[in-house]
C-alpha positions as CSV (number, residue, x, y, z in Angstrom):
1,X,-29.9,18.9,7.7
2,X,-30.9,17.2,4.1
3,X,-26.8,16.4,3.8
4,X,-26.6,15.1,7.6
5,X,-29.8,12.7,7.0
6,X,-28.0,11.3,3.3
7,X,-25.1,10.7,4.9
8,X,-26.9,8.6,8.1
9,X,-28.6,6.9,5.6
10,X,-25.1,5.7,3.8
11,X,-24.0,5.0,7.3
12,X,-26.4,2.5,7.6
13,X,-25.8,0.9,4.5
14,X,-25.5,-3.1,5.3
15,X,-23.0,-5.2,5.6
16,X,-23.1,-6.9,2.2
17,X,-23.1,-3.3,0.5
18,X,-19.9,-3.1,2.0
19,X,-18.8,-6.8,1.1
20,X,-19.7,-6.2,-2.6
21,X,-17.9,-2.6,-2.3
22,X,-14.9,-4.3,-0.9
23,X,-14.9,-7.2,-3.6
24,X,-15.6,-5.1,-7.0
25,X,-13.1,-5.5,-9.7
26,X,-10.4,-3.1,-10.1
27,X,-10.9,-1.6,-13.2
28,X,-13.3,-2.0,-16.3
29,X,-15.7,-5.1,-14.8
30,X,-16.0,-6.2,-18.4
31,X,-12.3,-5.8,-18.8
32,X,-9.6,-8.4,-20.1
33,X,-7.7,-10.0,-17.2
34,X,-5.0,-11.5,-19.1
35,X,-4.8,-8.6,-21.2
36,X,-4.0,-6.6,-17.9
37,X,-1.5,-9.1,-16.6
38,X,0.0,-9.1,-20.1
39,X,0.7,-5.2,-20.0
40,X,2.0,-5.0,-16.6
41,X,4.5,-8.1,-17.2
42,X,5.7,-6.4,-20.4
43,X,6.2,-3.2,-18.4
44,X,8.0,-5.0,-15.6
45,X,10.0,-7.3,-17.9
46,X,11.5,-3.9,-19.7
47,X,12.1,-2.2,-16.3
48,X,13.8,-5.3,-14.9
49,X,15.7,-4.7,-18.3
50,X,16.8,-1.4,-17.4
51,X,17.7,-2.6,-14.0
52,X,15.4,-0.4,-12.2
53,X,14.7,-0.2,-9.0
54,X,11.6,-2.5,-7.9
55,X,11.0,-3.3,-11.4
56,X,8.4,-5.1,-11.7
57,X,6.2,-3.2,-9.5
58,X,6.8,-0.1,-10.9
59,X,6.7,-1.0,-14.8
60,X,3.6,-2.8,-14.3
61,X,2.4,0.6,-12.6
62,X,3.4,2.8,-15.2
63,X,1.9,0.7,-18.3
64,X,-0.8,-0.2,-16.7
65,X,-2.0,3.4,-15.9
66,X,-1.3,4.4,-19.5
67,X,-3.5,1.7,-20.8
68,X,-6.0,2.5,-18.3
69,X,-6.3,6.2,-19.5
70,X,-6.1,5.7,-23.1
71,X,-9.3,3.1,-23.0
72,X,-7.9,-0.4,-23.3
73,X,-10.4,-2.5,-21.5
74,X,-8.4,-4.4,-19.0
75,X,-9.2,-5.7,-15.2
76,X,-8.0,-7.4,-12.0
77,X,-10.2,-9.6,-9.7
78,X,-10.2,-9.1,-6.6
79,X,-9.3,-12.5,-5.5
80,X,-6.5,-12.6,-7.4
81,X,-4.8,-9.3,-5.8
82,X,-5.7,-11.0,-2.4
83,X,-3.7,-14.3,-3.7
84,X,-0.6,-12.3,-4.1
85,X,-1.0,-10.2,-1.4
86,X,-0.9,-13.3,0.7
87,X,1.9,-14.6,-0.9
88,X,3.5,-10.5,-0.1
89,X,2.2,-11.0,3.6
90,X,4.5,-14.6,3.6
91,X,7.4,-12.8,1.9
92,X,7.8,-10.2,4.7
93,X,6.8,-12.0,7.8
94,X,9.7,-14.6,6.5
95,X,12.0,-11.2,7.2
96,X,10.8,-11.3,11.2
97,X,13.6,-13.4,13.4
98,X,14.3,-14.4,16.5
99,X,16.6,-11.7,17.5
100,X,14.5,-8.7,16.0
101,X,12.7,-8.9,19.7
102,X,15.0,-7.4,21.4
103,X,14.7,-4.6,19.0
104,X,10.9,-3.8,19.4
105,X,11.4,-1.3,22.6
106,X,14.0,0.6,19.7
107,X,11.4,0.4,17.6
108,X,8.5,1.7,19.9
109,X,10.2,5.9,20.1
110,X,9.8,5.7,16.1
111,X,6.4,4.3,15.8
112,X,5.0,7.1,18.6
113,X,7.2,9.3,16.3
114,X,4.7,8.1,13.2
115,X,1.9,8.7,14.8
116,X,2.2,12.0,15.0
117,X,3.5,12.5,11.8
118,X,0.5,10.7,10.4
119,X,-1.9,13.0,12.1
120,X,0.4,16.4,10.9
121,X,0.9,15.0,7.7
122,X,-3.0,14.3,7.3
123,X,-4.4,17.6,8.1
124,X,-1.3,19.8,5.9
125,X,-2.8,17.6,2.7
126,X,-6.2,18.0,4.1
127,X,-5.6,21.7,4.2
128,X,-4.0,21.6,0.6
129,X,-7.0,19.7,-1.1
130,X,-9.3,21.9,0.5
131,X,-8.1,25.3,-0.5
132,X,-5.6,23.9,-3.4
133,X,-8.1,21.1,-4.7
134,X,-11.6,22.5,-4.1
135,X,-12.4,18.9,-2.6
136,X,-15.8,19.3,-0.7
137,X,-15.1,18.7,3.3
138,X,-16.0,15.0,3.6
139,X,-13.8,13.9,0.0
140,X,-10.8,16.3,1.2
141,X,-10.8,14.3,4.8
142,X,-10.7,10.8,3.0
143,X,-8.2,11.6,0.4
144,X,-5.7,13.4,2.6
145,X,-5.8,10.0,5.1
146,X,-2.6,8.2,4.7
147,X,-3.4,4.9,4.7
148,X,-5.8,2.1,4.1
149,X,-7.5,2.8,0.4
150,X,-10.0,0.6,0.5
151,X,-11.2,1.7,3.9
152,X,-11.4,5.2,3.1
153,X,-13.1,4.6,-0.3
154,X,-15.7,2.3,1.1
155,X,-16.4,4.6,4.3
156,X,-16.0,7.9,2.4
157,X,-18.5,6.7,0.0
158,X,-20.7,6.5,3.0
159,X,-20.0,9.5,4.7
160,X,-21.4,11.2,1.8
161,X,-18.1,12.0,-0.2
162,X,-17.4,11.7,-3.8
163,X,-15.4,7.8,-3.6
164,X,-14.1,7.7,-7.1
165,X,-12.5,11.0,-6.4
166,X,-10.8,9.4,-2.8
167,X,-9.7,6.7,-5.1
168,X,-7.8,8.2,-7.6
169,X,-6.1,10.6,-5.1
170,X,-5.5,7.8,-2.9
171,X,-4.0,5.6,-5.9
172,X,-2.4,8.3,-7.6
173,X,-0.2,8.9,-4.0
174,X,0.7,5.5,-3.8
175,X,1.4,5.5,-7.3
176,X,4.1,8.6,-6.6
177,X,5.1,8.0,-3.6
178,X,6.3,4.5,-5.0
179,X,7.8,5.5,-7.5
180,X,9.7,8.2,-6.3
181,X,11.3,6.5,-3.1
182,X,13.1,4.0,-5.0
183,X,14.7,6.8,-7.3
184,X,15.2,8.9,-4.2
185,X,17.7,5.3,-2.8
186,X,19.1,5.4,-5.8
187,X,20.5,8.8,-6.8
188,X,22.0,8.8,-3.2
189,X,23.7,5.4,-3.7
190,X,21.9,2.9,-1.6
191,X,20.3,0.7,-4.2
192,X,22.2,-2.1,-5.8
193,X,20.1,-4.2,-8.3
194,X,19.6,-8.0,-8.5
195,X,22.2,-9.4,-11.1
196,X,19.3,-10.9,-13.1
197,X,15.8,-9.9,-14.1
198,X,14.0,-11.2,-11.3
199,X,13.8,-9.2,-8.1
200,X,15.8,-11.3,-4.9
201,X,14.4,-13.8,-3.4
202,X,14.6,-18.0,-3.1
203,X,15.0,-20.4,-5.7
204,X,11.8,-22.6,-6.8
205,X,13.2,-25.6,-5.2
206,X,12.3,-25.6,-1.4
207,X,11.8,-28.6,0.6
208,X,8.8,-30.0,0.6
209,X,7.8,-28.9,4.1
210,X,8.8,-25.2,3.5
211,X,6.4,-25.0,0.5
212,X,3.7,-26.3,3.3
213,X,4.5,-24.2,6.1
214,X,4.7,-21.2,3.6
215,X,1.3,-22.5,2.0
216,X,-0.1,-22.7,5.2
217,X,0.5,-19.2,6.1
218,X,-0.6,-17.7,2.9
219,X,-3.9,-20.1,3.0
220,X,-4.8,-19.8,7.2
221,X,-3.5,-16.4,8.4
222,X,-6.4,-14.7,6.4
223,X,-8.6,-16.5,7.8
224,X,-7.6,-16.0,10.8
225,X,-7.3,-12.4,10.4
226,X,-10.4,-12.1,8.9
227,X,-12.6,-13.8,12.2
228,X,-10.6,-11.0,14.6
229,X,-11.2,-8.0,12.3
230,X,-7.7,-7.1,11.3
231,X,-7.4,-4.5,8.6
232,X,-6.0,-5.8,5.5
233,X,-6.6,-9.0,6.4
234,X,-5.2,-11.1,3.7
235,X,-1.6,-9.5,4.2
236,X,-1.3,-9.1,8.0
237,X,-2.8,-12.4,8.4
238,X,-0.6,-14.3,6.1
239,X,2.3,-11.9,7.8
240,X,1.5,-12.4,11.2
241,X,1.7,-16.0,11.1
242,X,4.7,-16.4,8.6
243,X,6.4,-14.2,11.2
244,X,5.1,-16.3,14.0
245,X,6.8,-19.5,11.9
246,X,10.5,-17.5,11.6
247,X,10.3,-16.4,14.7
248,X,10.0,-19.8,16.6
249,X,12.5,-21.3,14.2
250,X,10.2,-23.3,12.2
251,X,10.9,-22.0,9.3
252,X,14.0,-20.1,7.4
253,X,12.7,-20.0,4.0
254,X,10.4,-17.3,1.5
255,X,8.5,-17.0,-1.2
256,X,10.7,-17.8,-4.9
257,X,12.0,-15.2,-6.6
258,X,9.4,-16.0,-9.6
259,X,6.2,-15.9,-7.2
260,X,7.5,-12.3,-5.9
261,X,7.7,-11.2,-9.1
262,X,4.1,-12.3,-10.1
263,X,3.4,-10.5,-7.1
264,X,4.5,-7.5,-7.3
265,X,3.2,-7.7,-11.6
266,X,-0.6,-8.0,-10.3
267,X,0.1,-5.5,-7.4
268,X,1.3,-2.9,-9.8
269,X,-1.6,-4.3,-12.6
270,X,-4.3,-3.3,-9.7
271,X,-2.7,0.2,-9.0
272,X,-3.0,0.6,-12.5
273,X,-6.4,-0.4,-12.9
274,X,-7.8,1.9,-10.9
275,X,-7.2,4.6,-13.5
276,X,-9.6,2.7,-15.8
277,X,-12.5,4.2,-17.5
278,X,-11.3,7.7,-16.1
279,X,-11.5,10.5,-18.4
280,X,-8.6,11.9,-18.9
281,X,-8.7,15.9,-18.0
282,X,-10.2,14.4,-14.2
283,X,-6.5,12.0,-14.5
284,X,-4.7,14.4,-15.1
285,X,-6.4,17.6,-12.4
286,X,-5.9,14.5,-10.0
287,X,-2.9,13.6,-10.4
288,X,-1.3,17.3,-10.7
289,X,-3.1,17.6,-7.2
290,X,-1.7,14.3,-6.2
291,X,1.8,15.6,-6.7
292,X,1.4,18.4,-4.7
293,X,0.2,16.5,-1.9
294,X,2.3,13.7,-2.3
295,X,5.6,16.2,-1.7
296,X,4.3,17.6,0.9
297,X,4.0,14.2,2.6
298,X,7.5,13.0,1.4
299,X,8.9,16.1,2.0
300,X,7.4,15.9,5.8
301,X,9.3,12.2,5.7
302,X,12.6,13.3,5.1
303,X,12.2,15.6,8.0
304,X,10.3,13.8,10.6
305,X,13.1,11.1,9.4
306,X,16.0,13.6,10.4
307,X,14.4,14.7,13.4
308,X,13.5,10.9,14.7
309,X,17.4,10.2,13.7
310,X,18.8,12.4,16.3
311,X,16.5,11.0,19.0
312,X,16.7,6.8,18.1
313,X,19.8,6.8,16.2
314,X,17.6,4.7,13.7
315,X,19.6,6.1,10.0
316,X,17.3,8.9,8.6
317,X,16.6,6.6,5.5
318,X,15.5,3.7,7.2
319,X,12.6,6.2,8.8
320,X,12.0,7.9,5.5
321,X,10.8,4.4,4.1
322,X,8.8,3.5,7.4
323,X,7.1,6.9,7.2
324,X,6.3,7.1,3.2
325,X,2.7,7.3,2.6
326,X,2.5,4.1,0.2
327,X,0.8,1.3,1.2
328,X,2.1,-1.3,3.5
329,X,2.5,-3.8,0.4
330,X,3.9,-1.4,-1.7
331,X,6.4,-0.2,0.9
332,X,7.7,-3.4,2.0
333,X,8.5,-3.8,-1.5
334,X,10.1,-0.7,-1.9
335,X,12.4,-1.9,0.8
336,X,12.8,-5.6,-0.3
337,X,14.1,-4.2,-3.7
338,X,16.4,-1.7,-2.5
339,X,17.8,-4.0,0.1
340,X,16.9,-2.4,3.2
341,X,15.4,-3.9,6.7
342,X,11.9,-4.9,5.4
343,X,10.8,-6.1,8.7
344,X,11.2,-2.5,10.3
345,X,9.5,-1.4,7.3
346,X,6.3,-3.9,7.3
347,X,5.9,-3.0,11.4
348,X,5.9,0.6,11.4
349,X,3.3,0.4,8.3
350,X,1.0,-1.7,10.0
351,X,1.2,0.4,13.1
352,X,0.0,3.7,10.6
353,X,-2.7,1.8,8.9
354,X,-4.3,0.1,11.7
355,X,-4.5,3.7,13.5
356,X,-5.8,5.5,10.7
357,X,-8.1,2.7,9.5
358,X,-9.4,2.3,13.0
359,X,-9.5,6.0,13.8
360,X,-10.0,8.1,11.2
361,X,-13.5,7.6,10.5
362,X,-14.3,8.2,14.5
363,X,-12.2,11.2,14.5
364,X,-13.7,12.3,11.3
365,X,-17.0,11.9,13.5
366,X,-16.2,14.5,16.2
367,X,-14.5,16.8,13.7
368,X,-17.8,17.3,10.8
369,X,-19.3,19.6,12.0
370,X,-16.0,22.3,12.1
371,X,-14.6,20.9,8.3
């Protein structure tokens, strides 16, 4: 009863507990920023080198998470991830066009598909944590959610679980699942790399008035998201309304090549980050955790994606990347580096974290008293 009374009281925690929760640091708080950004360019910049698949991303990611476990003092602010994450939300909404409507009923058999992926998915790596892990009941449910980090941190933590814990194994399967998607493309042949370092995308010299329009959507479409409650507001806002723009014709233009980039360097910083003043035995028993899980979800991919192939004739592939259990950012990435239909991508995405998001801590209501 003691346990069911601390966790009403976090419940009732106010609104601006949850505002400074959502708005923390990622990473050390007295950490260097540029120090960060530094590490994950130089990461990026050799992987980009190597002619990687989403380079930047990932080479940030992996330096980044090495620095983070071996004690340098490094740090991302949140408004800056939220900047890029705009600018991410601009990049794929620019991928929506008029003719993708007549797709969207298509589309509809594969997201119902999702769904109920999502929900098998979720309770085989809640099972796994649980007897595998040794995650207590209310941690286990939060980790094995696939979808929305922040969300389950911040209403984990007030359920009464153990939140650092749901964000490591939250990061780390984002961390694996991204980067082994891209090296899944390319060992079967469906990755060709950009001919230069930087990842494709539009020159620096647009028209005035697309640098507005684009400016707009990146500044307003939070905003706007933000007063009706969207989750992830600053990159289905700024998506929503850039694909609003293409779709009416307003606009044909994206984001520079250069801004993508610097994007995807401070996306993969922040993933990073999260690692930071993490000893390194609780890393590592995450992690090895994190891998298990994180092939059982893949591995539940490929397979829903074969089985939703025979019934949409959508190719398996194209499912495997709309069902992947990395973050909607991350995965729209994933597809914009390997060349493959980002908009199909970015939409099933949101459909999976706007149910778990809005649904998972109701379900995990009703289902407390049997974990």
């Amino acid at each position: 009863m003691a346990d069911d009374n601390a966790a009403h009281s976090k419940v009732g925690s106010t609104k601006t507990d949850r505002d400074t929760l959502r708005n923390q640091p990622l990473g050390n708080p007295g950490g260097s920023l540029w120090l960060g950004l530094a590490i994950g360019a130089l990461g990026g910049a050799l992987f980009a080198f190597l002619k990687l698949p989403l380079a930047w991303m990932l080479g940030a990611m992996v330096f980044t998470t090495f620095a983070s476990i071996s004690g340098v003092q490094i740090s991302l602010p949140h408004w800056l991830r939220t900047s890029m994450i705009a600018i991410l939300g601009v990049m794929i909404g620019s991928a929506f066009s008029p003719d993708l409507i007549d797709q969207l009923d298509r589309w509809a058999v594969s997201i119902a598909g999702l769904l109920v992926y999502a929900i098998l998915a979720g309770a085989m790596v809640l099972v796994y944590l649980r007897k595998v892990g040794g995650y207590d009941p209310v941690t286990a449910y939060f980790s094995s959610s696939p979808g929305g980090l922040n969300e389950m941190v911040i209403v984990g933590r007030e359920m009464g679980g153990d939140d650092r814990i749901i964000a490591l194994t939250q990061a780390s399967r984002i961390l694996l699942t991204v980067m082994t998607i891209p090296f899944m493309f390319r060992l079967l042949g469906d990755y060709d790399p950009p001919p230069g370092l930087l990842p494709r995308g539009a020159s620096i010299n647009l028209p005035m008035s697309e640098w507005l329009l684009l400016g707009g959507c990146a500044v307003i479409g939070p905003f706007l998201a933000k007063l009706i409650r969207l989750p992830a507001a600053s990159l289905t806002g700024a998506m929503f309304l850039s694909a609003t723009v293409h779709i009416a014709g307003w606009s044909e233009g994206s984001p520079p090549s250069i801004l993508v980039a610097l994007a995807q360097v401070v996306l993969g910083t922040g993933v990073g980050c999260r690692f930071s003043g993490t000893d390194v035995r609780e890393v590592v028993r995450v992690v090895r955790l994190s891998l298990g899980s994180t092939t059982l979800l893949i591995a539940s991919a490929v397979a829903a994606g074969l089985i939703m192939e025979q019934i949409t004739g959508i190719p398996w592939y194209m499912l495997v990347l709309a069902y992947a259990p990395g973050g909607l950012a991350e995965m729209s990435l994933v597809a914009l580096g390997i060349g493959q239909d980002i908009a199909f991508v970015a939409t099933h995405h949101l459909f999976r974290i706007s149910i778990v998001v809005i649904l998972a801590p109701l379900a995990f209501r009703l289902m407390r008293r049997g974990l």
